[in-house]
C-alpha positions, 0 to 999 in steps of 0.5 A: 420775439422776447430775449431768449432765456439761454442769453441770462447766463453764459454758462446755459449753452455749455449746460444744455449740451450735458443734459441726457434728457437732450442729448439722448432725445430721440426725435435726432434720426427723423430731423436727420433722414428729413434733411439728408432728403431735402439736401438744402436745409433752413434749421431755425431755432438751431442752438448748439447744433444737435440737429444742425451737426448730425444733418450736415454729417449726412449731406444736407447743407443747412443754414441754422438760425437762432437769436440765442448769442450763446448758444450760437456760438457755442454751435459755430465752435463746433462747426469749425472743428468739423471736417473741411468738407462738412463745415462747408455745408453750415451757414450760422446767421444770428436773427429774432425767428418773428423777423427774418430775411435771408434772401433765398428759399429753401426746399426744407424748414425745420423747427425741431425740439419746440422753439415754436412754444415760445412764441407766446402771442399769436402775433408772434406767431403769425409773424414767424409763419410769414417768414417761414413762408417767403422763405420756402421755394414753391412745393417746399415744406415746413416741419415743426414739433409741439408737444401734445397738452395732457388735459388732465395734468392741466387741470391737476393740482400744482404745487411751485415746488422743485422737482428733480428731472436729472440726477446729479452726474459728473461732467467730463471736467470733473464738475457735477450736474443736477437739474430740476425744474419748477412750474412758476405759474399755470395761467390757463386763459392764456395757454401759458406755463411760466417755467424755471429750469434749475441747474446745480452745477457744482452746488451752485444754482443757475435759474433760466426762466422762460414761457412755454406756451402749449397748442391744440391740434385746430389751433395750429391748422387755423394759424398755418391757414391763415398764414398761406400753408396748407397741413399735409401731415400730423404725427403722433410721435416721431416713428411717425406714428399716427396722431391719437389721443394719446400720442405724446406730440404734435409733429405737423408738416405743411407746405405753401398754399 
């Protein structure tokens, strides 16, 4: 897996944690009730602990992997400010999510908020599901989130310039915040968008540039197929409403064949 975008500056995992489009995300109670349920979670693509903190609050033990230096450590941080007994529950293991190996099995694999899109290759993504899969004990299950690819914008005209997604805002340091974002580069025969996310924070302009790849419904099955995992649900949303034309993700749950 390519370097993660959020080790190009030391300030991006402080930054993520001030975005209300992720700290006010409401998918945070389906990946909390998920892990509350299995009681022995792996989280992989952990990053700060949005989902990794609030689930171990609940009860579940959860060992949270990411590749991101920065943002791991910004999570562990968190993590030893916690309640003895929560903090207990936490394990943080530094690894390429395509390369993996901790050992053990896990009743449950979350892979929440789309780190799977960045895996851009499909043999990246084939050797990511191989680690999943020798790490789920026999009836366990897998969940991960896509997001649905809008036909029409795809085809849409595009223009490379800015666009704001967060207004300027004052952080509790008294430092302001904006953020825009900028589709570099639509390639279609790759199913690839090169994105930059351009943070102002006090004035000052931070780029994080990265890949996003998008998914199809059957594409996904086939890769889970391939890889000994069999789909045993698909949500449109995470009120796990059913998935429909117009649903806004892809949310599959899979288990070893």
């Amino acid at each position: 897996m390519a370097n993660d975008s959020y080790d190009s500056d030391p300030r991006l995992a402080e930054l993520y944690d001030s975005v209300p489009l992720y700290t006010s995300r409401r998918d945070l109670q389906f990946w909390v009730d998920l892990c509350r349920e299995a009681g022995d979670v792996l989280e992989l693509g952990c990053g700060t602990g949005r989902v990794l903190i609030p689930s171990a609050g609940a009860g579940a033990s959860v060992t949270g992997v990411d590749q991101a230096l920065g943002m791991l450590e910004r999570c562990r941080a968190k993590v030893q400010a916690l309640p003895a007994n929560v903090a207990g529950r936490v394990n943080l293991v530094e690894a390429d999510l395509t390369s993996f190996h901790l050992g053990r099995t896990f009743p449950l694999v979350i892979v929440p908020f789309r780190p799977v899109q960045h895996l851009i290759t499909v043999s990246e993504q084939l050797r990511f599901l191989e680690c999943v899969r020798q790490h789920l004990s026999p009836g366990g299950k897998l969940v991960f989130d896509v997001y649905y690819p809008n036909l029409g914008m795809l085809v849409a005209p595009y223009s490379p310039e800015e666009v704001e997604d967060t207004p300027e805002f004052r952080l509790p340091d008294g430092r302001t915040l904006r953020r825009t974002y900028r589709l570099v580069k639509r390639r279609l025969s790759e199913q690839v968008n090169d994105v930059e996310l351009i943070y102002y924070l006090d004035g000052q302009r931070i780029v994080q540039q990265f890949q996003m790849r998008y998914f199809f419904r059957y594409e996904l099955e086939h890769l889970l197929a391939r890889s000994g995992l069999k789909v045993t649900a698909l949500y449109g949303d995470f009120d796990k409403s059913e998935f429909v034309d117009s649903s806004p993700e892809m949310i599959f749950t899979a288990s070893r064949a």
